[in-house]
N, C-alpha and C positions, 0 to 999 in steps of 0.2 A: 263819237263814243267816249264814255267818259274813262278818263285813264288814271281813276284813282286806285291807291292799291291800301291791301292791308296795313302796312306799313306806314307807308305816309299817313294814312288817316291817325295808327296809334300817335304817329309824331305830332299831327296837328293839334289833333282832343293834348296831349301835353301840352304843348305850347300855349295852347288857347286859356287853360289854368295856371300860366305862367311855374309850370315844375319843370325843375332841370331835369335832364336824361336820370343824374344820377337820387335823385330826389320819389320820383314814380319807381326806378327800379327796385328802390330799397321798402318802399310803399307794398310792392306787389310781391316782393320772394326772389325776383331777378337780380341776376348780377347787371351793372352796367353795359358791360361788352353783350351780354346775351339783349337785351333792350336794343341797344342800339344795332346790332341784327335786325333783329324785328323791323325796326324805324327803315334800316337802308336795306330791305329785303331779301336779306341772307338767309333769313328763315322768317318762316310763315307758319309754323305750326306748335306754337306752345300750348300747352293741355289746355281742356277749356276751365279748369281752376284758376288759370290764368288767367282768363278773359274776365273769369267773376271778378278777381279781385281788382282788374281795371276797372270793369263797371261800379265795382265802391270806393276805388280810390279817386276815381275821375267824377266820380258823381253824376254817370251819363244818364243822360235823359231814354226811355223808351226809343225815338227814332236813332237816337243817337246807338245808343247799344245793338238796334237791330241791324245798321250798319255796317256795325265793329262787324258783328253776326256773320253778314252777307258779304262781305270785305273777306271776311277768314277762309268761311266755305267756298269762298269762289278761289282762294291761290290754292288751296287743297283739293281745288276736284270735288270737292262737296255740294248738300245742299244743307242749307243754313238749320240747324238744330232744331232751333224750335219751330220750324215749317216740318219737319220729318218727325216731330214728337205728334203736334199737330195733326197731320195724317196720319200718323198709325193709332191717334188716340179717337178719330172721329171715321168710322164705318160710311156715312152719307157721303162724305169729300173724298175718301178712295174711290169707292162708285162712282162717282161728279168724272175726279178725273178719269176712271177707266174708260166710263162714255163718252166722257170728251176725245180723245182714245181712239177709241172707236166710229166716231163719228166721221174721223178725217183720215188723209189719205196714209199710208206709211210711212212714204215721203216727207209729209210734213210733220206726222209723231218725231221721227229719226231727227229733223232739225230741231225740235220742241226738248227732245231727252239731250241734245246735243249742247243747247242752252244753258239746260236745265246741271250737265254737270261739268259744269267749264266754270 
């Protein structure tokens, strides 16, 4: 299983643009100590105005950002944003999933929601 976390991955995406901690934090509105929280997982939850402005200051690519996305809402007990905008903005894929749903046992709904908010 893969054991990457929020944190690490914001520290990678920096590193990989060669920006110091304190370089991005001043980029996005962060203090350095609050950054480097994030980075060694002290906290996991800064607003997602936050997340935007990594996304233009890192310049992340689509998979890259959906990532960050899925990285975030998994240390928060979430499900990734734009998968919940997603569904509540498309009536066919809540049906989809409620018959998916329905189709299978409780048992296996209960592991699927269990997934789904970890």
């Amino acid at each position: 299983m893969n054991n990457e976390t929020f944190g690490k991955y914001v520290s990678y995406l920096r590193t990989d643009r060669d920006l110091t901690l304190r370089e991005l934090a001043e980029m996005i509105g962060l203090s350095p100590y609050y950054l480097c929280s994030i980075e060694n997982g002290r906290r996991t939850n800064p607003n997602i105005k936050t997340l935007g402005k990594m996304y233009l200051a890192l310049k992340l690519r689509k998979e890259e950002m959906e990532k960050l996305l899925d990285l975030y809402a998994k240390a928060n007990g979430q499900v990734s944003a734009d998968i919940i905008d997603y569904i509540m903005e498309n009536d066919d894929t809540r049906f989809q999933l409620r018959k998916a749903r329905d189709s299978v046992s409780q048992q296996y709904w209960n592991i699927v929601i269990e997934k789904i908010t970890k």
